[in-house]
C-alpha positions as a Markdown table, in Angstrom:
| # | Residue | x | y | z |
|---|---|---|---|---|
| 1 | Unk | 12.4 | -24.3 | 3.7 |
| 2 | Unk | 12.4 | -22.4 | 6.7 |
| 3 | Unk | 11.7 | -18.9 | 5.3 |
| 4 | Unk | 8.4 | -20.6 | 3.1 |
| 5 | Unk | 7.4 | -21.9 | 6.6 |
| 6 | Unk | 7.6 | -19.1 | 7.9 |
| 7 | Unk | 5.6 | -17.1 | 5.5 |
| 8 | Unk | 2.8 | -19.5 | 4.9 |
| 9 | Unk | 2.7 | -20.0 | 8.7 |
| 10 | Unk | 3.4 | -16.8 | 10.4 |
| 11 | Unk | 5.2 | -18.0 | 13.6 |
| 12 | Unk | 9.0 | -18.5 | 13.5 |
| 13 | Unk | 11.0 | -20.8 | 11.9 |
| 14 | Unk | 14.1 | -22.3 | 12.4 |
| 15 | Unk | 17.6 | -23.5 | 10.7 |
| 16 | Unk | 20.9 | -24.3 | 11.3 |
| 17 | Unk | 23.6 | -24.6 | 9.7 |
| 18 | Unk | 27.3 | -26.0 | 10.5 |
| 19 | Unk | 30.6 | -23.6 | 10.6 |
| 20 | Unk | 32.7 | -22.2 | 7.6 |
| 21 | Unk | 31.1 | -22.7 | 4.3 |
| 22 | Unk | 27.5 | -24.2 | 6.1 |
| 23 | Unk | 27.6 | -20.4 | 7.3 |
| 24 | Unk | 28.5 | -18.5 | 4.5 |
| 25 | Unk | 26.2 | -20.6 | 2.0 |
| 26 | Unk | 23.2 | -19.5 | 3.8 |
| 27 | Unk | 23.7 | -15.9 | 3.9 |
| 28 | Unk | 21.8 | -15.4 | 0.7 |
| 29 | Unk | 18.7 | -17.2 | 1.8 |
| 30 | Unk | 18.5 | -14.7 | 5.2 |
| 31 | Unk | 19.1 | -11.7 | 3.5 |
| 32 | Unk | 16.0 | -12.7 | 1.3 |
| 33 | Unk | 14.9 | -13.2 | 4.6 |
| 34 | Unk | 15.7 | -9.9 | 6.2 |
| 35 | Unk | 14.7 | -8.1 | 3.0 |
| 36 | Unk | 11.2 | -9.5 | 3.1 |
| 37 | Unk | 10.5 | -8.8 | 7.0 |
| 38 | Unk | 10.5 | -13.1 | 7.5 |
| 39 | Unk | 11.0 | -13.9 | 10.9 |
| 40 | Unk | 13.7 | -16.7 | 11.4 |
| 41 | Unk | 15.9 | -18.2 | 14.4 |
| 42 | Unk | 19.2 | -19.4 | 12.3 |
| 43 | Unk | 21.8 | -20.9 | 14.2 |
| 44 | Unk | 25.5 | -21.8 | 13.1 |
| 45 | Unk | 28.0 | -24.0 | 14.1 |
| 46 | Unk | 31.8 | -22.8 | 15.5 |
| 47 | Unk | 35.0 | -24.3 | 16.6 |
| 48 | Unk | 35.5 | -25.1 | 20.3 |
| 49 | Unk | 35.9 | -22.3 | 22.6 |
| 50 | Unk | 39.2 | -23.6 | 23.6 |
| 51 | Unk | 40.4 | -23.4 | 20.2 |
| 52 | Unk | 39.5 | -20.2 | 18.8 |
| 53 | Unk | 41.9 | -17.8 | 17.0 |
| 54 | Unk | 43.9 | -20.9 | 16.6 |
| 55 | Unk | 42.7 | -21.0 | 13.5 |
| 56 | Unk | 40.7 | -24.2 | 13.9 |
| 57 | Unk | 39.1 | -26.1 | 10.9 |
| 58 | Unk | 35.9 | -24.0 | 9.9 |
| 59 | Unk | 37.1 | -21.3 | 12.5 |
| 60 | Unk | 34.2 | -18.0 | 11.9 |
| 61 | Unk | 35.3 | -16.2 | 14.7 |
| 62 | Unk | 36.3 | -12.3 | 15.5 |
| 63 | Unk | 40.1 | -13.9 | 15.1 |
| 64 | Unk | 39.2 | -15.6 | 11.6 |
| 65 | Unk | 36.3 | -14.8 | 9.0 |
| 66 | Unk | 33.8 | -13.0 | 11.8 |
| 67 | Unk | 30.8 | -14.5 | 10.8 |
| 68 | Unk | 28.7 | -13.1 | 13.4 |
| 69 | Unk | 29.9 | -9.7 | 11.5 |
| 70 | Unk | 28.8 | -11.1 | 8.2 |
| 71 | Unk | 25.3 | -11.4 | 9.5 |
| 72 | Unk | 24.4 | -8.7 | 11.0 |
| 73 | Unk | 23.6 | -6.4 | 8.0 |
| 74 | Unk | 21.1 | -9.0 | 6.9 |
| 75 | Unk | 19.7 | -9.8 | 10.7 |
| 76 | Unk | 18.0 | -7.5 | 13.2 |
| 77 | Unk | 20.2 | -9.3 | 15.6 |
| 78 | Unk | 23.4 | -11.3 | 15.6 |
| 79 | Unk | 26.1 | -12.6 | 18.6 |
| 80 | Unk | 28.2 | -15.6 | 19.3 |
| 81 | Unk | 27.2 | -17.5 | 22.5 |
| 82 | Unk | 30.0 | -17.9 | 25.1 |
| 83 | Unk | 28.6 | -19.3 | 27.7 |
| 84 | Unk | 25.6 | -22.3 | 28.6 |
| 85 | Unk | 24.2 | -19.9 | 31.1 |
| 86 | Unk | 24.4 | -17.3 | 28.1 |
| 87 | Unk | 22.0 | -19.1 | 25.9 |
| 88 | Unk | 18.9 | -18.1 | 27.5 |
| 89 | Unk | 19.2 | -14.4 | 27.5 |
| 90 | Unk | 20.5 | -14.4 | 23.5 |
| 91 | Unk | 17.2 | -16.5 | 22.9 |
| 92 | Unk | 15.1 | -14.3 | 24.7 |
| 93 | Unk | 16.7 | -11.3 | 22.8 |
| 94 | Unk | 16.8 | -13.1 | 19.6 |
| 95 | Unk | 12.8 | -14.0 | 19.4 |
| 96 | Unk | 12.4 | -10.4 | 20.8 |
| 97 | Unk | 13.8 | -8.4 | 17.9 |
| 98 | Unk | 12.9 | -11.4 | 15.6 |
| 99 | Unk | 9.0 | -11.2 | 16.5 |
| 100 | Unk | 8.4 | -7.4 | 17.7 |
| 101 | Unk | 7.7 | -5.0 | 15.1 |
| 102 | Unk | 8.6 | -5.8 | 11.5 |
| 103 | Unk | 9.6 | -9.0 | 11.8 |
| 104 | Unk | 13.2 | -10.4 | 10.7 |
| 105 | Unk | 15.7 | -13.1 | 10.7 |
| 106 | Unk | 17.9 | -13.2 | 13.8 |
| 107 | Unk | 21.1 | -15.0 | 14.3 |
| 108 | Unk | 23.2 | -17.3 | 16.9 |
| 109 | Unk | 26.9 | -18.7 | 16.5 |
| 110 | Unk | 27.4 | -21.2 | 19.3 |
| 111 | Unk | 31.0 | -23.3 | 19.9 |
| 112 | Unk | 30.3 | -27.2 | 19.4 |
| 113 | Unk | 31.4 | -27.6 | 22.8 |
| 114 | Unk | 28.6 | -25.6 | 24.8 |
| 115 | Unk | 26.5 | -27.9 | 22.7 |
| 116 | Unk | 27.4 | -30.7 | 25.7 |
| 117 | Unk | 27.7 | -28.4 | 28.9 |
| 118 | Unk | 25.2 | -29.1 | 31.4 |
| 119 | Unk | 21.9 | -26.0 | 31.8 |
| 120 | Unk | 19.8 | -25.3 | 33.9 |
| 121 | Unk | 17.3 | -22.8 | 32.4 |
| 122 | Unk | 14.5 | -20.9 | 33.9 |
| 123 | Unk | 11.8 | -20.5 | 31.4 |
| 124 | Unk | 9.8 | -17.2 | 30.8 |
| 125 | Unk | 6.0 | -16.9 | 29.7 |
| 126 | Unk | 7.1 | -14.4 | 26.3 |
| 127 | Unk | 4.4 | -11.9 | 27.3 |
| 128 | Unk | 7.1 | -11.2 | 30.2 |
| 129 | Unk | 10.0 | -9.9 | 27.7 |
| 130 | Unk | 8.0 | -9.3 | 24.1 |
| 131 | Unk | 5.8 | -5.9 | 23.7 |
| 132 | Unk | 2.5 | -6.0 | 22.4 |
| 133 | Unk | 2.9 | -4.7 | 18.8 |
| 134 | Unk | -0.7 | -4.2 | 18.2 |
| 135 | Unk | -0.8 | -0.7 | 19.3 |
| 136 | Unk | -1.8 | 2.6 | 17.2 |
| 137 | Unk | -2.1 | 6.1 | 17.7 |
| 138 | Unk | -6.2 | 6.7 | 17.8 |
| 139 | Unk | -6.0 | 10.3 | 17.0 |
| 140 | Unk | -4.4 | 9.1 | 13.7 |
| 141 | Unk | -6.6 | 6.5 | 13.2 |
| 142 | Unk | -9.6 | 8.4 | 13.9 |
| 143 | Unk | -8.4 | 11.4 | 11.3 |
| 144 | Unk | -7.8 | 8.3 | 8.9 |
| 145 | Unk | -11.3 | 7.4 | 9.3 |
| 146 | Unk | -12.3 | 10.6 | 9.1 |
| 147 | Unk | -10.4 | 11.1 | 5.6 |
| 148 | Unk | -11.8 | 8.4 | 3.8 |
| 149 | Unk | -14.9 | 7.8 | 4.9 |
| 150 | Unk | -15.5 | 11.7 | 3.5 |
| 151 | Unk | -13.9 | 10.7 | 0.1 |
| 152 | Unk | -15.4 | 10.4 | -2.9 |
| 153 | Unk | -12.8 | 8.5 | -4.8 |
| 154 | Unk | -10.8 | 6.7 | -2.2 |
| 155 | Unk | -8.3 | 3.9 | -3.4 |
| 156 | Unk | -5.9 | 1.3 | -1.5 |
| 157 | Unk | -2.6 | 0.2 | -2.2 |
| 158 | Unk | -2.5 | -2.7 | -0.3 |
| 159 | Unk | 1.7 | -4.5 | 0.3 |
| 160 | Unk | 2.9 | -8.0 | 1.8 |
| 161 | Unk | 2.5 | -6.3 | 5.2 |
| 162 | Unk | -1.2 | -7.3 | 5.0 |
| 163 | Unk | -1.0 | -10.5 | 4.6 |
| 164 | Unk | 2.2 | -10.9 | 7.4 |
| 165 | Unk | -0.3 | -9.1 | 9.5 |
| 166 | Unk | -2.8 | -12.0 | 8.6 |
| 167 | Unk | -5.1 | -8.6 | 7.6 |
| 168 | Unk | -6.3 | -9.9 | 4.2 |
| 169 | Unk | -10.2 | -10.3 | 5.5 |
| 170 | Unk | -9.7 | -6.9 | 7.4 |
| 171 | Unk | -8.7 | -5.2 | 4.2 |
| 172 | Unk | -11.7 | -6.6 | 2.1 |
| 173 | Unk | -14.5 | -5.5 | 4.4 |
| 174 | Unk | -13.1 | -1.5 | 4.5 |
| 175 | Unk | -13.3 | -1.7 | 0.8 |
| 176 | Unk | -17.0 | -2.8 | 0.6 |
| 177 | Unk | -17.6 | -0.5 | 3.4 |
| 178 | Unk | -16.5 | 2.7 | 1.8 |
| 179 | Unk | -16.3 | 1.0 | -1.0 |
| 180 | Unk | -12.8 | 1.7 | -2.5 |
| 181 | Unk | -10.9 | 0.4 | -5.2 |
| 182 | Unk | -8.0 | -2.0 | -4.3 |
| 183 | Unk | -4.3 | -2.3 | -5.9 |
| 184 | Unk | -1.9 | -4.5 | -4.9 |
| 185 | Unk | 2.1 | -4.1 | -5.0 |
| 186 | Unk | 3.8 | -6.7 | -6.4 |
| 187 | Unk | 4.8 | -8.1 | -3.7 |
| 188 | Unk | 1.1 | -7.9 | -2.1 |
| 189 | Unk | -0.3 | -10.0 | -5.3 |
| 190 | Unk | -3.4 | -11.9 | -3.6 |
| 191 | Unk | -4.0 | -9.9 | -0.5 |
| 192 | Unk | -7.4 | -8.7 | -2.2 |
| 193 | Unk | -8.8 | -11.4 | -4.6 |
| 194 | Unk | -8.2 | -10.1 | -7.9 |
| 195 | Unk | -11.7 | -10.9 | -9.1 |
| 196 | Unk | -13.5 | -9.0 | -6.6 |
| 197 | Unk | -15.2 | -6.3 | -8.6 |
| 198 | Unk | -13.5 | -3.5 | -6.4 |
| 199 | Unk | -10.2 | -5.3 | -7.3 |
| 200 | Unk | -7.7 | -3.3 | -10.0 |
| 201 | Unk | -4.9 | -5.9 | -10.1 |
| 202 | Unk | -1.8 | -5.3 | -9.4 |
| 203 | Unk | 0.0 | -1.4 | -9.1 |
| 204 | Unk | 3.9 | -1.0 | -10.6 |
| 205 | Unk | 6.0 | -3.8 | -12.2 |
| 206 | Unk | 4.6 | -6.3 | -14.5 |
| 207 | Unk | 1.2 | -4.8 | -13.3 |
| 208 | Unk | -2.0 | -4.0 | -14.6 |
| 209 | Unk | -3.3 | -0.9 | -16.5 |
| 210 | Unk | -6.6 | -0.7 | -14.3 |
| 211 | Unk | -4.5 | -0.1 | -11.6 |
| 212 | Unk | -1.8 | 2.1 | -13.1 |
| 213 | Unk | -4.1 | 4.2 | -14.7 |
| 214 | Unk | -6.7 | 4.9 | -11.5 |
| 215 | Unk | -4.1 | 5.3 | -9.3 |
| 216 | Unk | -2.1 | 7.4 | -11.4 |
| 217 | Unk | -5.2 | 9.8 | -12.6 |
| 218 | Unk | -6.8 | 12.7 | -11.2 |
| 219 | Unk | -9.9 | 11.0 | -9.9 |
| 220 | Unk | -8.6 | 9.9 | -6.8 |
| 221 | Unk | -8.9 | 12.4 | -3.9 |
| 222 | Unk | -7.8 | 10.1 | -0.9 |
| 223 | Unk | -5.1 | 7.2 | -1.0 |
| 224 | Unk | -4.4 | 4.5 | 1.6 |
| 225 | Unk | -1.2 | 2.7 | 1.7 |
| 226 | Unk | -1.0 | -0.3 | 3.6 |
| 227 | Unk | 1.9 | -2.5 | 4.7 |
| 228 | Unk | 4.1 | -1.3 | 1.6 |
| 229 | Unk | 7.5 | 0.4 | 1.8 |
| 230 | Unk | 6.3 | 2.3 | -1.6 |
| 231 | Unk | 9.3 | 0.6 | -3.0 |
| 232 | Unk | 10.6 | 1.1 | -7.0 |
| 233 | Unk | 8.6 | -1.7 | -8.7 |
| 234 | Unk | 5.7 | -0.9 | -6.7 |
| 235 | Unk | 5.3 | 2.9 | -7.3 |
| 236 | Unk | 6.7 | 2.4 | -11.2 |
| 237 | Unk | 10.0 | 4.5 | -10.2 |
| 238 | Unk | 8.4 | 6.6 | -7.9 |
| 239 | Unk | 6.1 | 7.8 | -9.9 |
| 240 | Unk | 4.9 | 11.6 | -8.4 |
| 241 | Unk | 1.4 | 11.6 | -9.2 |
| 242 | Unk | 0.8 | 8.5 | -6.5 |
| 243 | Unk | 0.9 | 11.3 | -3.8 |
| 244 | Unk | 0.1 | 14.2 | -6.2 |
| 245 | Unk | -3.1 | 16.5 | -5.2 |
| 246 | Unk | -4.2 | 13.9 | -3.1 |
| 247 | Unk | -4.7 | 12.9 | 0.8 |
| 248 | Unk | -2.2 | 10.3 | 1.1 |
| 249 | Unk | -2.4 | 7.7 | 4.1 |
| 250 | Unk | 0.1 | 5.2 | 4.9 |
| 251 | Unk | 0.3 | 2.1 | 7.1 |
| 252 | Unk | 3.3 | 0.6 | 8.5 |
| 253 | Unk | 4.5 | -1.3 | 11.4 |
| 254 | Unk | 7.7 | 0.1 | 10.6 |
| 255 | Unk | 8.3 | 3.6 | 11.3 |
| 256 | Unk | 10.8 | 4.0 | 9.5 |
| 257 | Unk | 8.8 | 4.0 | 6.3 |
| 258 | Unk | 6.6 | 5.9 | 6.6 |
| 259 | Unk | 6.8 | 8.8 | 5.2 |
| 260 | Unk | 10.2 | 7.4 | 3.3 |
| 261 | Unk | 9.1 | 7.7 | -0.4 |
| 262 | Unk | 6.2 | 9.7 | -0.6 |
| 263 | Unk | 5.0 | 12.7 | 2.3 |
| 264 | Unk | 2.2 | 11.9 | 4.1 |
| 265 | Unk | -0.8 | 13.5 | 6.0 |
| 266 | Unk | -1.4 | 10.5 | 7.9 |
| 267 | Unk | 0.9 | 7.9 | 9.0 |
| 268 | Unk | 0.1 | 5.3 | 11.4 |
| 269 | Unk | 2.6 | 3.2 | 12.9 |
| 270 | Unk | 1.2 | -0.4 | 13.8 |
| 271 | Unk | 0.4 | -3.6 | 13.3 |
| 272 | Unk | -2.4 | -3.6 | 10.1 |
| 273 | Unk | -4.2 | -6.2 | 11.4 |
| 274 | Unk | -5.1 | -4.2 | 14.3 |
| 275 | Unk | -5.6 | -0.7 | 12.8 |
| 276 | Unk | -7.8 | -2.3 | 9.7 |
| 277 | Unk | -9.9 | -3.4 | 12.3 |
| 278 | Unk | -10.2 | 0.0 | 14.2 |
| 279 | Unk | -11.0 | 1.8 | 10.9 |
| 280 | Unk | -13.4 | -0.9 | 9.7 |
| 281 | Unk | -14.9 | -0.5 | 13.9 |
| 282 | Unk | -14.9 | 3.3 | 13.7 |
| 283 | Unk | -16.5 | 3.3 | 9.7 |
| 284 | Unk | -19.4 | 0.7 | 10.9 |
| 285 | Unk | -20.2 | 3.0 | 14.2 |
| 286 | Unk | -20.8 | 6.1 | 11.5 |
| 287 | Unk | -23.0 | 4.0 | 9.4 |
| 288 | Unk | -25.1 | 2.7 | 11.9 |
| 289 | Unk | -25.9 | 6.5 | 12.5 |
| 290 | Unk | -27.2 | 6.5 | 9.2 |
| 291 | Unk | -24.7 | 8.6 | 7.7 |
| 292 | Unk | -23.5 | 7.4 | 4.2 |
| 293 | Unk | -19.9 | 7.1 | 3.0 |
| 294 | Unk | -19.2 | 10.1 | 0.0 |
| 295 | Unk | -17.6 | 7.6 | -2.0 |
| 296 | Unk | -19.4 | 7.5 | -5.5 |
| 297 | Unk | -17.8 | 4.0 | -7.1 |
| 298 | Unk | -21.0 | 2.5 | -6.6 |
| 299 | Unk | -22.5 | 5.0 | -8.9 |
| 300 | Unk | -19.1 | 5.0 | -11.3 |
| 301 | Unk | -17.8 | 1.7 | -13.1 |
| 302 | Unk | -13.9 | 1.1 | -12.0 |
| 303 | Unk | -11.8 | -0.3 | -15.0 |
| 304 | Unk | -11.8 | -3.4 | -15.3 |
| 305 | Unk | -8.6 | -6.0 | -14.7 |
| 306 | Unk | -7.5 | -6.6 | -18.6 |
| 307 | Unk | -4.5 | -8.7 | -19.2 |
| 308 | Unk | -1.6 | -7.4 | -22.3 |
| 309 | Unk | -1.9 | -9.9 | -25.2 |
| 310 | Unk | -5.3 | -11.0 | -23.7 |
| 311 | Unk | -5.5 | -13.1 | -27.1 |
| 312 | Unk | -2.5 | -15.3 | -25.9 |
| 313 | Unk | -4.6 | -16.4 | -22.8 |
| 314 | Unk | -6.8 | -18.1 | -25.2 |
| 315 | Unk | -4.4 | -19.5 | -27.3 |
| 316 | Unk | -4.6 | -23.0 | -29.0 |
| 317 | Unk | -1.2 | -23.4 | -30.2 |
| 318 | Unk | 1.3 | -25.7 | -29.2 |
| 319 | Unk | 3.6 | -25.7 | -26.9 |
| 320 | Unk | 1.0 | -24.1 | -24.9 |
| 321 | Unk | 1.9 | -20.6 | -24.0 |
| 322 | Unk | 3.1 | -19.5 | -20.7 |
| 323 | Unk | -0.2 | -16.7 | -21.0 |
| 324 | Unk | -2.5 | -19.7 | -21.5 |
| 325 | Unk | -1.2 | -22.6 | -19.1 |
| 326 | Unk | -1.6 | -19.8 | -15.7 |
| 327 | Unk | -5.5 | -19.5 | -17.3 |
| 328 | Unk | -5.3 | -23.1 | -16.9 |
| 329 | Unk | -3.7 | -23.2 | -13.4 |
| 330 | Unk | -6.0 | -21.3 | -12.3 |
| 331 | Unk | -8.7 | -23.4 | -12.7 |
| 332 | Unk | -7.2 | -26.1 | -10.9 |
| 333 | Unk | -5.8 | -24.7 | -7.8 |
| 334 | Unk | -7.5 | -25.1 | -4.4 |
| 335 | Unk | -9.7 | -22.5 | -2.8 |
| 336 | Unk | -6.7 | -22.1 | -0.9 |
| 337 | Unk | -3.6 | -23.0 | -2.5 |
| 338 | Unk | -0.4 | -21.3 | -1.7 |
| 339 | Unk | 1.8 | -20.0 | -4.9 |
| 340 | Unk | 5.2 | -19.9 | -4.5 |
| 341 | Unk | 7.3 | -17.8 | -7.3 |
| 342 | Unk | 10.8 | -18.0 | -7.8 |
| 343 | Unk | 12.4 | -14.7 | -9.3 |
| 344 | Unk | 12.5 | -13.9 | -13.2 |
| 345 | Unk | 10.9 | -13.3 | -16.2 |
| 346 | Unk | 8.3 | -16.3 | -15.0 |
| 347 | Unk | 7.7 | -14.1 | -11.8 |
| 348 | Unk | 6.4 | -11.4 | -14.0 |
| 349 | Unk | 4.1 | -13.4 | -16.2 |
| 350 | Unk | 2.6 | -14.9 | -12.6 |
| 351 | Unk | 2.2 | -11.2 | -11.5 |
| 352 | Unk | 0.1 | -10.0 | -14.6 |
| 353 | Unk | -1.6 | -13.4 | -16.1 |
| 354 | Unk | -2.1 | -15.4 | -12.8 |
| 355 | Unk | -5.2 | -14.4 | -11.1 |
| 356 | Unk | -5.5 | -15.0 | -6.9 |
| 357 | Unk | -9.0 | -15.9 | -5.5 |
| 358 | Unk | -9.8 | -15.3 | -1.9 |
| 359 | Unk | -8.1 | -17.4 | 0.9 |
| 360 | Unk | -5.0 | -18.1 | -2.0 |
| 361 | Unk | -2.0 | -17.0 | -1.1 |
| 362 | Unk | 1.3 | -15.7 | -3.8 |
| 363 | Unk | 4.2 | -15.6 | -2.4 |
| 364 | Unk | 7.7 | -14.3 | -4.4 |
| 365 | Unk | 10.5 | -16.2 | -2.7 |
């Protein structure tokens, strides 16, 4: 519950959960967490402070099963709180690593007894102790400009960072600008609506030929990736012709990644909110100069979005297929409805039959 809060409102969420098994049980659902850059304040219970290494009932201390250890590969921060006058400062460091840059689950182990001490706590405005993540190198960002407004077939591969970044609208107006033909990863399913006529679907696993195939060809002289980690199922196992005789741009607020999987000529590390929004500034100044973008896909039909077993959309037979019934779905979801997909072999029929509008959001939990 708290990590699809989380995602569907972009602030962070919080759970708790008691010592000993309460603990251990949710370890799963933060690593999901922590994989998929969810921000998240988790809190679990301990024995009293007085009776630690005793080996108290539910003990998860240093002197017992160190559960503050066990949670700190899947956290970007994890410590025990000793003292009430402690709390503050693990807070403030807590919602500073879980907020700042890619965002992640943090953790906090506090003894039942601090629960009842007395605090006096001064509060701090969080501009005073979080950075500003929204800033970017402009040199970069002007070169990326540069690069694709001169292209003639530019393409985006656009990742969950986009929407986390709240950068869907951002990404849509660059690609009418230049224009450019959109993929998605997997993972970024409904960041660009999949029946916009720039759309190609989705790029890698349980994906879409259109995209595949144009992203994957010759044609393409300048590639933006966006708030992807160019993962396995995203880049079909790597594939070398994504970055092969190409420009190939990446954007991440990680820095980490870019650059990871594939060598880049630009990489700019930021917020994509912020730097969509510098591109799609810079590209509008050069167009109110009356200087045209190079792109030709307004002149040269993209493929289209076609679905495998196409026929099986259409289908009549009963049970109802699982191609026809998300053709059904779709017509009956909101303008804005939010899809949550749990993983296996359902997840990839949602991927390649399900189609996202604009303002609906696909999340795979």
């Amino acid at each position: 519950m708290a990590d699809g809060y989380a995602r569907v409102s972009r602030q962070l969420s919080v759970c708790a959960g008691t010592s000993g098994p309460g603990a251990t049980n949710m370890i799963t659902g933060v690593a999901c967490a922590f994989a998929d850059g969810v921000p998240m304040l988790v809190l679990t219970g301990q024995a009293a402070t007085h009776a630690l290494g005793k080996g108290a009932a539910q003990e998860t201390s240093r002197e017992d099963i160190d559960i503050v250890a066990m949670f700190k590969p899947v956290t970007k921060y994890s410590a025990m709180v000793t003292t009430p006058q402690s709390m503050g400062g693990h807070l403030r460091r807590a919602f500073r690593y879980a907020l700042t840059g890619r965002p992640g689950p943090v953790h906090l182990n506090v003894p039942v007894d601090l629960w009842e001490k007395p605090l006096i706590e001064t509060w701090l405005d969080p501009k005073t102790y979080r950075p500003d993540a929204s800033t970017f190198d402009p040199v970069a960002v002007g070169r990326a400009s540069s690069l694709l407004f001169g292209a003639k077939c530019p393409a985006i591969l656009a990742g969950a960072g986009v929407c986390s970044a709240g950068a869907q609208e951002h990404l849509r107006i660059l690609a009418e600008l230049l224009p450019a033909c959109v993929a998605t990863t997997p993972r970024g399913k409904g960041v660009f609506p999949e029946s916009h006529p720039l759309s190609l679907g989705v790029m890698g696993f349980a994906g879409h030929a259109a995209a595949r195939d144009t992203l994957l060809s010759n044609d393409i002289d300048v590639l933006l990736a966006v708030g992807t980690s160019l993962n396995e199922v995203a880049t079909l196992n790597w594939a070398p012709k994504l970055s092969h005789e190409r420009v190939f741009l990446q954007v991440d607020i990680d820095p980490d990644r870019i650059g990871r999987n594939y060598p880049v000529d630009v990489g700019i590390v930021g917020d994509s909110q912020a730097i969509l929004k510098e591109l799609v500034s810079q590209l509008q100044n050069t167009l109110q100069k009356g200087v045209a973008p190079a792109s030709i896909w307004k002149k040269k039909s993209l493929p289209q979005r076609v679905f495998s077993e196409t026929e099986l959309r259409d289908s009549e037979h009963i049970p109802v297929t699982p191609q026809r019934w998300r053709k059904d779905l779709e017509e009956v979801l909101p303008h804005n409805a939010i899809v949550f997909s749990d993983i296996g072999g359902h997840m990839l029929s949602n991927i390649h039959y399900l189609t996202m509008q604009a303002e609906q959001k696909f999340e795979v939990c």
